[in-house]
C-alpha positions in Angstrom: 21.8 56.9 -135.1 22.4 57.3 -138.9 24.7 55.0 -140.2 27.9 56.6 -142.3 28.0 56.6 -146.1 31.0 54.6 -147.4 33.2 57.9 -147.8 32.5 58.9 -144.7 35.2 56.5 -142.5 37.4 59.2 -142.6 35.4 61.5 -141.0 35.7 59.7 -138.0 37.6 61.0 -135.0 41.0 59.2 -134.1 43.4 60.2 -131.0 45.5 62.2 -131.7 49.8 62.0 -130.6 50.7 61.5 -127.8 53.4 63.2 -125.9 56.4 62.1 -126.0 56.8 61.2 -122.1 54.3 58.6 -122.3 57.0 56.3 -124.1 59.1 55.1 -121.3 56.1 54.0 -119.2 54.9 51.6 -122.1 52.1 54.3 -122.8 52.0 54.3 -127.1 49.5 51.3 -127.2 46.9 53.0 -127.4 44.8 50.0 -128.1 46.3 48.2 -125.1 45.8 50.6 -122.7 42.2 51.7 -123.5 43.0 55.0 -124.7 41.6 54.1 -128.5 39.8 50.9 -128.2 40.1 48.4 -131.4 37.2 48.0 -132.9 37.0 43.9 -134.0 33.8 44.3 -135.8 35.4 41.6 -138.9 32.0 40.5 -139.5 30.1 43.2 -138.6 28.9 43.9 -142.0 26.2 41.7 -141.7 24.8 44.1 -139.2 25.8 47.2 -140.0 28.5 49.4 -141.4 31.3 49.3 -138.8 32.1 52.9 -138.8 29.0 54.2 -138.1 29.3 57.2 -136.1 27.8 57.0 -132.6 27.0 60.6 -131.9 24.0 61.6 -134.6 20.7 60.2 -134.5 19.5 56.6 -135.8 18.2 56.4 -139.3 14.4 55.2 -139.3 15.3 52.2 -141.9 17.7 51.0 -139.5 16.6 47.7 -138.2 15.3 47.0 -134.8 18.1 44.6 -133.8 20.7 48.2 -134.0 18.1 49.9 -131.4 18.6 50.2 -128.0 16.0 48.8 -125.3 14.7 52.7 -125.2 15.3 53.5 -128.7 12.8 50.4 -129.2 10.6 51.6 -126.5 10.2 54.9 -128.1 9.7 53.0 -132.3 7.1 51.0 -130.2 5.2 54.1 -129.0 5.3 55.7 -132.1 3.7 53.1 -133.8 1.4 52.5 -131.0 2.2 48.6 -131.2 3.5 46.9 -128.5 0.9 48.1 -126.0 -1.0 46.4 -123.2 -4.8 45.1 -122.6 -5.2 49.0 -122.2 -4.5 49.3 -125.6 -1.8 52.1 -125.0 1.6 50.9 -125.5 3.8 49.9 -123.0 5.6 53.3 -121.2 9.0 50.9 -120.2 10.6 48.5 -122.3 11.1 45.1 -120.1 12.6 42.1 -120.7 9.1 40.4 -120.9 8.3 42.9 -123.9 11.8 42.5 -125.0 11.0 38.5 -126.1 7.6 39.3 -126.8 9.3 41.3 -129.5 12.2 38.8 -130.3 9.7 35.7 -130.3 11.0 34.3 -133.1 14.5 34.6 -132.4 14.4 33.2 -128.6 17.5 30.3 -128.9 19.8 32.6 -129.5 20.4 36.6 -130.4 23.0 39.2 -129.5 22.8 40.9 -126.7 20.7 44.4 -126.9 22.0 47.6 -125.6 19.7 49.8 -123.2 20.2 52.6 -123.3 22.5 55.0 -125.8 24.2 58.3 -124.3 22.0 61.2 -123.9 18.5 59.2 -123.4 16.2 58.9 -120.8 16.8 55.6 -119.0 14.1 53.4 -118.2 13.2 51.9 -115.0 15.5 48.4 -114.7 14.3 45.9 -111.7 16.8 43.5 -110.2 16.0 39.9 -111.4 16.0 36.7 -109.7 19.4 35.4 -111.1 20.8 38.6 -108.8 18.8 37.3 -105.9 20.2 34.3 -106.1 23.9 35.8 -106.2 23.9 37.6 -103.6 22.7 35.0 -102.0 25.6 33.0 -102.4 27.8 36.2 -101.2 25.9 35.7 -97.5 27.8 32.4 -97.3 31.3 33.9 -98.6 31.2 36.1 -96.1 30.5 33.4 -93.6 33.2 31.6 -94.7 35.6 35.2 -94.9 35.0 35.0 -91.0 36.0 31.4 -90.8 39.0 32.5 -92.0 40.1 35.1 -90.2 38.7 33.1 -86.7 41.7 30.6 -87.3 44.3 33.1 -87.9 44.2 34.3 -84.7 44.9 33.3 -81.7 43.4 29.7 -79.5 39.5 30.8 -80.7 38.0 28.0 -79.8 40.0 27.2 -76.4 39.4 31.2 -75.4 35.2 30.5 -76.5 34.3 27.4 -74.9 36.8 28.1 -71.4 38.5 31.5 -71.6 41.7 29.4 -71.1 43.6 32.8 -71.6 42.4 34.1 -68.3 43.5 30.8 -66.5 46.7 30.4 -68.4 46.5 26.7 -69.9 44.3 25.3 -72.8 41.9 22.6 -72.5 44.6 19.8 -73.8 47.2 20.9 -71.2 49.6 23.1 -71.6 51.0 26.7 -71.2 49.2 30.1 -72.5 49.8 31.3 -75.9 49.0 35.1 -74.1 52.5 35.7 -73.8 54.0 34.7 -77.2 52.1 34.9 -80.9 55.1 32.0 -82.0 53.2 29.2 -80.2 49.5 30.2 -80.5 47.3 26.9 -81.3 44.1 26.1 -82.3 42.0 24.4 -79.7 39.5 22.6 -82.2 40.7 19.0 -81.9 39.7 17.9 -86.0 38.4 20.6 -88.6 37.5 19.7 -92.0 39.7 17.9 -94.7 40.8 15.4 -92.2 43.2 18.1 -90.8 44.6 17.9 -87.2 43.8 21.5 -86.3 46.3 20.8 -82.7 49.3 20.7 -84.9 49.1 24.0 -87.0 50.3 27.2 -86.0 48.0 30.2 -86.3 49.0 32.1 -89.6 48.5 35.4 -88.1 46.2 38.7 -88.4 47.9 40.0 -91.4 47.7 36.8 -93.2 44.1 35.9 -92.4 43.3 39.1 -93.7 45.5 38.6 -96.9 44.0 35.6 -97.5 40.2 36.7 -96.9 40.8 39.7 -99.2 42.2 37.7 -101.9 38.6 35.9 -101.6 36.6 38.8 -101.1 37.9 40.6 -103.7 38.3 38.1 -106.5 34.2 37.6 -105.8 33.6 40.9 -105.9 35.1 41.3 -109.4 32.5 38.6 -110.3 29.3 40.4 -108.7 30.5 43.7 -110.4 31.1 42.2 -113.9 27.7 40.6 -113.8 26.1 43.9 -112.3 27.6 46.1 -114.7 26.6 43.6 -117.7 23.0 43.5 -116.6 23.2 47.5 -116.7 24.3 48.1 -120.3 23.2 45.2 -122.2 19.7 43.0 -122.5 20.0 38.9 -123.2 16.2 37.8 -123.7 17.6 34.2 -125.3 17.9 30.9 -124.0 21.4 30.6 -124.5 22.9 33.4 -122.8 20.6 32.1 -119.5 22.2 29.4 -119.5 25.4 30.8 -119.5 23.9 32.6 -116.9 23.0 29.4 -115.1 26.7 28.7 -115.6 28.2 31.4 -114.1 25.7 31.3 -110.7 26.5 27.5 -110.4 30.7 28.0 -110.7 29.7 31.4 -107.8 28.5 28.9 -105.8 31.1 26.3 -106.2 33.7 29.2 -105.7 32.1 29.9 -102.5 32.1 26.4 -101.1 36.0 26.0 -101.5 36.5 28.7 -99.3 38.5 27.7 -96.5 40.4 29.0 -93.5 44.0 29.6 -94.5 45.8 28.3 -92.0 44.5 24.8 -93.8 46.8 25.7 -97.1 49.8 24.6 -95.3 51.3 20.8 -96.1 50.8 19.0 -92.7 52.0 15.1 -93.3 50.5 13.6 -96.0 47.6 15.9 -96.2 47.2 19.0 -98.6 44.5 21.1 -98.7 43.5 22.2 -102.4 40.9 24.7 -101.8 43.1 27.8 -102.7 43.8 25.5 -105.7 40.4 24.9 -106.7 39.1 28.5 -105.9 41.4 29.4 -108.5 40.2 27.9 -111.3 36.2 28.4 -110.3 36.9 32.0 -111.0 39.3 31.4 -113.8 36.4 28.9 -115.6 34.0 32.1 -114.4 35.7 34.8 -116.0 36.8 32.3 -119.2 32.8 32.3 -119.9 33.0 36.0 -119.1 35.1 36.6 -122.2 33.2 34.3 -124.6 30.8 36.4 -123.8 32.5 40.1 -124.5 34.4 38.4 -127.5 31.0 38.2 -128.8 30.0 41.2 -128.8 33.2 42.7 -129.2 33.2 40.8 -133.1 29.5 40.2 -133.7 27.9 43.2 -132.1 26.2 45.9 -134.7 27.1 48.8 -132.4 30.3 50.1 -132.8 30.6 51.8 -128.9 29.6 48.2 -128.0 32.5 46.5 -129.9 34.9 48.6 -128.9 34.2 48.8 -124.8 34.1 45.2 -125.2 37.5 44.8 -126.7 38.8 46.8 -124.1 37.2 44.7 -121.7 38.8 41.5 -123.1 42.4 43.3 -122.5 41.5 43.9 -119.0 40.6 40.4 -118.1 42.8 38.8 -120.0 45.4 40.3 -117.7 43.5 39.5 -114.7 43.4 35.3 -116.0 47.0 35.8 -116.4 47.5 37.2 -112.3 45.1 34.2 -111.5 46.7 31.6 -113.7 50.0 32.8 -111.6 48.3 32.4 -108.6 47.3 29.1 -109.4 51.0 27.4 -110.4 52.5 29.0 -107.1 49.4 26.9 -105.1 50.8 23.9 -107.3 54.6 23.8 -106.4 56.0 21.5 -104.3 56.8 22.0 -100.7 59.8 22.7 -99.2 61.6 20.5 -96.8 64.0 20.8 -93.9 67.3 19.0 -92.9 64.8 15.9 -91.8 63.0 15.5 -95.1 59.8 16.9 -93.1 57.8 19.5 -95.4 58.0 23.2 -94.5 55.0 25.6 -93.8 53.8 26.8 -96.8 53.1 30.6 -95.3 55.4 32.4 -98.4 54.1 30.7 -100.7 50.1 31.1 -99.7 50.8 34.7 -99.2 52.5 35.0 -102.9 49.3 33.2 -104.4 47.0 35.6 -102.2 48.9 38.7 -103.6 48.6 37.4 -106.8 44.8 36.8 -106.3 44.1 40.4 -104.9 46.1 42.0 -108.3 44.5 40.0 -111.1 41.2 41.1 -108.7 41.6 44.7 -108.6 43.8 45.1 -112.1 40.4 46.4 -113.8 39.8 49.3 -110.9 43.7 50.2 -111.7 43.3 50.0 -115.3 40.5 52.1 -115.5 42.0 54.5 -112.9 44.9 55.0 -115.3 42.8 55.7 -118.2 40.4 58.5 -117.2 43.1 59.8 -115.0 45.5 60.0 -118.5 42.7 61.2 -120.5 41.7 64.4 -118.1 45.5 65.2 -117.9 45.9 65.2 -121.6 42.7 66.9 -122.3 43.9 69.3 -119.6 47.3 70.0 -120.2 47.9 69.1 -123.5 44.8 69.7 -125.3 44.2 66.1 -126.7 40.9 65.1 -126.7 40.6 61.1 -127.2 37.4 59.4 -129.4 34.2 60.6 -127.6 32.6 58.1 -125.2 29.6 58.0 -127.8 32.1 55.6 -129.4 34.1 53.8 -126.8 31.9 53.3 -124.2 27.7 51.9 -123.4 26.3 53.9 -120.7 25.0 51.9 -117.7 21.6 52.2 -116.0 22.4 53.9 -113.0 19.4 53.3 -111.4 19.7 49.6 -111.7 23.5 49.8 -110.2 22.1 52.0 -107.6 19.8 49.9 -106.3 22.5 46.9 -107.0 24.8 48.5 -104.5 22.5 48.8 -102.1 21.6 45.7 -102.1 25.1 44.4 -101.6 25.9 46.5 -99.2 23.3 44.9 -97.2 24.4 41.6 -98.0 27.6 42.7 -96.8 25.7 44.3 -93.4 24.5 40.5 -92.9 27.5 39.3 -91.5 27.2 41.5 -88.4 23.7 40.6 -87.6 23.9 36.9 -88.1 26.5 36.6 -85.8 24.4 38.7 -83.4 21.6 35.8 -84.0 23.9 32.5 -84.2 26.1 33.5 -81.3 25.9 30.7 -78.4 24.9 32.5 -75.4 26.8 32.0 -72.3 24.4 29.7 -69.4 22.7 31.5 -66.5 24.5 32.6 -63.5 27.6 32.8 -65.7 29.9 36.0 -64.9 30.7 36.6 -68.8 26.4 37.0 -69.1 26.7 40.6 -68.7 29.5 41.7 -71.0 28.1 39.2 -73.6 24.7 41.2 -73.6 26.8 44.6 -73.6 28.3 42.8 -76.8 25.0 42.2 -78.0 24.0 45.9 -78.1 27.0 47.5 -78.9 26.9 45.3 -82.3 23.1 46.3 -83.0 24.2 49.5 -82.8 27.3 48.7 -84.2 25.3 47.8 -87.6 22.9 51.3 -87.5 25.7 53.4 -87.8 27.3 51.4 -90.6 24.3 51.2 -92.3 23.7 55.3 -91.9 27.3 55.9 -93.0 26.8 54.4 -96.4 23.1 54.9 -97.0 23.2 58.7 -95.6 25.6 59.8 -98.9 24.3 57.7 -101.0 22.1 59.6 -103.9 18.4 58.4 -104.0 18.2 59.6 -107.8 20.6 58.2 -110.3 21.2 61.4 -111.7 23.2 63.1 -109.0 25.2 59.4 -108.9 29.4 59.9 -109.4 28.7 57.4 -112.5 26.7 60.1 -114.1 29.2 63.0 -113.9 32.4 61.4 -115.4 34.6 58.5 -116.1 37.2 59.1 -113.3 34.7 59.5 -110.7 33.1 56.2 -111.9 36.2 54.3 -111.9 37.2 56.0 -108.1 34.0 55.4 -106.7 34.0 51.8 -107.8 37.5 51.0 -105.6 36.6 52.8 -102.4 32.6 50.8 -102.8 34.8 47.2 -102.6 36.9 48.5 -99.8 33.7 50.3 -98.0 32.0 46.6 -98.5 35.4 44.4 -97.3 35.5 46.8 -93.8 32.1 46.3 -93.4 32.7 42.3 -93.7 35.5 42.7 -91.6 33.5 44.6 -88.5 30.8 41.7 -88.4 33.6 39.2 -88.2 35.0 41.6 -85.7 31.8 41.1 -83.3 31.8 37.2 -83.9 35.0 36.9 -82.3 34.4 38.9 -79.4 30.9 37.6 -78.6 32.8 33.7 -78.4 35.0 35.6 -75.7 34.0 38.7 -74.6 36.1 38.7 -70.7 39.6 38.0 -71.5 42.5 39.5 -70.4 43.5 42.9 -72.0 47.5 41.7 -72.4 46.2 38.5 -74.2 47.1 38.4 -77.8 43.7 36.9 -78.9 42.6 40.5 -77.0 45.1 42.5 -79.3 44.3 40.8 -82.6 40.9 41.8 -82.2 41.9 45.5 -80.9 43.8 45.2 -84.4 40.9 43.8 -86.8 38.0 46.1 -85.2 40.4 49.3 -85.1 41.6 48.8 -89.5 37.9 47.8 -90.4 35.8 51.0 -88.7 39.0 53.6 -89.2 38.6 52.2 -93.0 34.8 52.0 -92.6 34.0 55.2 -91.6 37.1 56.9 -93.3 35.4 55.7 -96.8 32.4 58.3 -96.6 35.1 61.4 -96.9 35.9 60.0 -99.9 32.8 58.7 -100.9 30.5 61.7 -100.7 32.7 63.8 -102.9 32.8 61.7 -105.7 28.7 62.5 -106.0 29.0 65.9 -105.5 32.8 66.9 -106.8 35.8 67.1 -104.8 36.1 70.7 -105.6 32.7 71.6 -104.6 33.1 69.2 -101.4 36.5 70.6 -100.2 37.2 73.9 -101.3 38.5 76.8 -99.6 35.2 78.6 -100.5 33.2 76.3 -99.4 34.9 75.6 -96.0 34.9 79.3 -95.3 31.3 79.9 -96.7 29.8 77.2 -94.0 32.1 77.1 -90.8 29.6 75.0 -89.1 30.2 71.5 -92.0 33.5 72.5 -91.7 33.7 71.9 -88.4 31.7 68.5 -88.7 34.6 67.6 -91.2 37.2 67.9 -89.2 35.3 66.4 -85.9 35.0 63.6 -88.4 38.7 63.3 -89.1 39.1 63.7 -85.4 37.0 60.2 -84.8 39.0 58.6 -87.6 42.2 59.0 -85.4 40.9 57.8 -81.8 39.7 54.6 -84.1 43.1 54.3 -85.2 44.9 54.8 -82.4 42.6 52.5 -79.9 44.1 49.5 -80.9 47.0 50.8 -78.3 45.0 51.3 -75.3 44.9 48.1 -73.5 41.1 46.7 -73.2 39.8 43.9 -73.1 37.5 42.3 -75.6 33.7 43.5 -74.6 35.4 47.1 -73.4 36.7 46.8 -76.9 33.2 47.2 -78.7 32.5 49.4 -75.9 34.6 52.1 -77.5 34.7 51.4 -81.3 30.4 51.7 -80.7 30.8 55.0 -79.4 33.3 56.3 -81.9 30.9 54.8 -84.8 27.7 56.9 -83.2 29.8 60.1 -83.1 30.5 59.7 -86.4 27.5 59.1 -87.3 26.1 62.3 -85.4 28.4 64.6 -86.8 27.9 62.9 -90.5 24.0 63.6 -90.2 24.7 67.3 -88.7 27.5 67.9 -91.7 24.8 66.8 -94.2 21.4 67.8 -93.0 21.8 71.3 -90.9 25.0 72.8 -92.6 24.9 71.1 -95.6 25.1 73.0 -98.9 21.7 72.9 -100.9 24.0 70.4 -103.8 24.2 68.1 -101.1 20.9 67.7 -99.5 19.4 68.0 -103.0 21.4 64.7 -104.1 20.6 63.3 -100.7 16.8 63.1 -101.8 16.0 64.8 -98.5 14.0 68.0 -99.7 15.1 70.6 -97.6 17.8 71.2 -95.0 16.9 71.7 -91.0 15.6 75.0 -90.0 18.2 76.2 -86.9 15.2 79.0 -86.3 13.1 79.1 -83.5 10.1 77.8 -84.6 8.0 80.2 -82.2 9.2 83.1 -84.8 6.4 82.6 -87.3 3.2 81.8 -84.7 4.1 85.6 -83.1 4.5 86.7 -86.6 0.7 85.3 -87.1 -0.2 86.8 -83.9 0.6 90.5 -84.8 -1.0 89.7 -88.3 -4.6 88.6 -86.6 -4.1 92.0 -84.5 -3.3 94.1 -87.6 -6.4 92.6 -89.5 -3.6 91.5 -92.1 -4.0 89.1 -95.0 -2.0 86.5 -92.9 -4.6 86.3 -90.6 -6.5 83.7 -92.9 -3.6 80.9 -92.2 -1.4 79.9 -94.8 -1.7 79.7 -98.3 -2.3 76.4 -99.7 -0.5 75.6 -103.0 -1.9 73.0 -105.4 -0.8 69.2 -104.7 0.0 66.9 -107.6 -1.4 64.3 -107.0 0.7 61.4 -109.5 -1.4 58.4 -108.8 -3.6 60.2 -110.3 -2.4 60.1 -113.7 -4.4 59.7 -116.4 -3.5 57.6 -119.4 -2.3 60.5 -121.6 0.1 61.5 -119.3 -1.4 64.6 -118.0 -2.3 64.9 -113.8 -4.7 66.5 -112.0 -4.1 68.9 -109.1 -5.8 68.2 -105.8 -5.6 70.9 -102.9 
């Protein structure tokens, strides 16, 4: 990329005026909103001149610490250093090579960028610091399901003695069945030296509120790590240990997790772990911005600076939610006309809130500036400065495979609680529908596994990161919610397999009618939108294309079909185990008319991104062998069988790059 003369800092491209309705919503900061990032380069010069321009090629006498990982890759080859005991030089830049390069300069150096717009990315592997993450996320959902178990109602009376059948709980007493006011834990003592027998259950909707507010505020840290890793290289000791940082304040994050029913002032006992949750991720994303600020001054790139800055904006605002969240967990309790402190539910549920928006503030963010920029480049013409100078591309491989991983993670929930479930002793009558509970999750899992993996591209070219900003930013949000359903359905199954008999009117029987019927609608619901994102809503959904295939059309709207018995099963009366029952059935019909949409009447855009070669053949397959038949008869040239078209054969390879053709 050639660096600009000094006259040439006028040639670069600024936004142009805005309309004038963009001044009542706050819109004319352009800076603040993201629309023209600022570029903080102030002591950039040492690097480089800070207006070089992004979009022509690199000048050969630029230094090696301006080059991307690939731009590096490709100096290396031309010089034919670099290379391995082969003596060729190395075909993909790693992070090994990357020090081997940097030896001298392993305490401490900026971070390198991968890749620049317009090249050929190189093959990134997951590293063992993301191992270890997502490790930690197997926990958080464990504790996410500890959550939501004592929100509802009497868990542990209805798992160890279905007292809800019987109508008392083991300390005496009447059913909660009939009224959600006076539902009780049975655990005697819980952690935090809390008496568990005198707290109300918080409720469904507040359990979930609180476990989203968790979930989410994690999952802001696993995509700010992911999409760091993706753009940027840190082959220095100091940035690992920041990195050692980070994991070690994930992990204390994690561990404070507890059920929210515990947040509320009970004596002269207060639970803090809301409290200190909030500032493990405030301390998390405090290092987070050290490390953008960084760049965002020091860096030698331009599009690196100014993504950066915009960065810092956007998490800035998040700390500020947060640091809101976190005073409202410190105020003093209410008390009543006794002098006895008041439940605390308002003002959990206002930190929670508060949690969730500093969480998903990035996703909106983001959604508000590609959506402004197509509408202004659509309607009005205005083109804003080129992503070549705003943005670093990812590896979309590397967040590809990232996902998936994750999303598996996510997937654990469901089968450890298939493994760690206590299984009811022989000869009891519950044996059968706990078994039935059993299977229906196994299968359970295979469809929700199938109805993320089935749309998911296997080539990071047909990925919605890879078409444009807006689907980036869209897919992103409906990927967190596809991974909090999927949390929720495993937490689901752990309920019901502690109580699978109960009585359909019970309420602990509604609430999980409720949790199982939001978590597959919204897991299952996720793929419509999804799918499109990879392929274009216009090519996904439009008239032509409905009319053009009836048969996916009519997959689509059996699909949409499912979605609403899902919905609207939570008012059938059932109990527990018929429940899954149900739900499991839904999930596979989905899952079958998914697989026919995409693989029989799909359109050749889709099974190509699918990585699936080519759709079913509906024709009888007897067709051809009379066709072969009649051509033996007729002495034809078909007689002799196929024709066999060479095979290349890439293990094969020789070191030159060029392959040889086996038949």
């Amino acid at each position: 990329m050639a660096l600009a003369t000094e006259g040439a800092a006028d040639d670069v491209p600024k936004a142009p005026r805005e309309p004038r309705w963009l001044i009542p919503i706050g819109a004319r900061n352009a800076t603040v909103w993201g629309r023209q990032p600022l570029d903080l380069g102030w002591l950039a010069g040492r690097y480089g001149d800070r207006h070089e321009v992004a979009v022509t090629p690199w000048h050969p006498s630029v230094k090696n610490d301006t080059l991307s990982l690939a731009q590096w890759a490709e100096e290396e080859r031309a010089h034919g250093s670099g290379g391995g005991a082969d003596g060729h030089a190395h075909d993909r830049p790693t992070l090994a090579s990357a020090k081997h390069h940097t030896a001298g300069r392993m305490v401490y150096m900026l971070p390198r960028v991968r890749h620049e717009f317009g090249e050929e990315q190189h093959h990134l592997d997951p590293w063992w610091g993301d191992m270890l993450m997502d490790l930690a996320y197997v926990g958080v959902c464990y504790q996410l399901g500890t959550i939501i178990k004592y929100s509802i109602t009497e868990y542990g009376c209805s798992a160890s003695h279905g007292s809800e059948a019987s109508g008392s709980t083991p300390g005496g007493g009447d059913s909660s069945s009939g009224s959600d006011a006076h539902r009780q834990l049975a655990s005697p003592s819980g952690s935090h030296g809390v008496d568990y027998d005198s707290l109300d259950c918080p409720g469904l909707a507040s359990g979930i509120l609180t476990a989203a507010a968790y979930f989410f505020c994690m999952f802001r840290v696993w995509s700010i790590e992911t999409a760091w890793r993706a753009r940027f290289s840190n082959p220095d000791h100091v940035h690992f240990f920041l990195d050692l940082c980070i994991y070690f304040l994930i992990i204390m994050g994690g561990q404070s997790i507890t059920p929210g029913v515990l947040f509320e002032k009970v004596g002269d006992h207060s639970d803090k772990g809301l409290q200190e949750f909030c500032i493990y991720i405030i301390a998390i994303f405090a290092l987070w911005l050290v490390r953008m600020g960084e760049v965002a001054i020091f860096h030698p790139r331009m599009p690196a600076r100014r993504a950066c800055a915009s960065h810092l904006v956007t998490y800035l605002l998040s700390l500020t939610a947060w640091g809101l969240a976190l005073m409202v967990t410190c105020l003093p309790s209410s008390r009543d006309e006794h002098g006895q402190e008041m439940p605390r539910h308002s003002l959990h549920l206002l930190s929670s809130l508060l949690m969730v928006l500093g969480a998903v503030w990035p996703d909106m963010r983001a959604l508000y500036m590609t959506s402004l920029a197509w509408l202004l480049r659509r309607g009005y013409g205005i083109q804003m400065l080129p992503k070549e100078q705003t943005r670093v591309p990812i590896n979309v491989t590397y967040m590809l495979h990232r996902c998936s991983e994750f999303m598996f993670v996510m997937l654990g929930e469901t089968v450890l609680q298939l493994i760690i479930a206590e299984r009811p002793p022989p000869g009891s009558p519950h044996l059968g529908a706990y078994i039935c509970v059993l299977l229906n999750g196994f299968l359970m899992s295979l469809c929700m596994v199938h109805s993320y993996f089935v749309i998911e591209p296997h080539e990071g070219k047909h990925h919605a990161s890879r078409r444009d900003a807006l689907a980036a930013a869209m897919y992103l949000v409906c990927f967190g919610v596809k991974a909090f359903s999927i949390t929720l359905v495993g937490v689901g199954f752990k309920l019901i397999l502690h109580s699978p008999v109960l009585p359909a009117s019970s309420s602990f029987a509604k609430d999980t009618r409720d949790e199982l019927s939001i978590a597959t609608t919204v897991c299952f619901g996720m793929p419509m939108l999804m799918h499109p994102l990879h392929t274009g809503f216009k090519n996904y959904y439009r008239r032509k294309t409905l009319k053009s295939h009836p048969g996916r059309s009519a997959m689509i709207v059996l699909r949409v079909v499912v979605l609403l018995a899902m919905a609207s099963t939570t008012y059938v009366h059932l109990q527990p185990w018929e429940v899954t029952c149900v739900y499991t059935g839904l999930a596979v019909l989905s899952a079958i008319f998914t697989h026919v949409q995409l693989f029989v009447f799909g359109t050749n855009h889709e099974v190509e991104a699918a990585g699936v070669g080519q759709k079913a053949d509906l024709k009888p397959h007897w067709k051809p062998a009379l066709e072969m038949v009649d051509a033996h008869t007729n002495g034809s040239d078909l007689a002799d069988g196929p024709k066999l078209e060479p095979r290349v054969d890439a293990s094969e390879a020789d070191a030159n790059g060029s392959v040889k053709t086996v038949v």
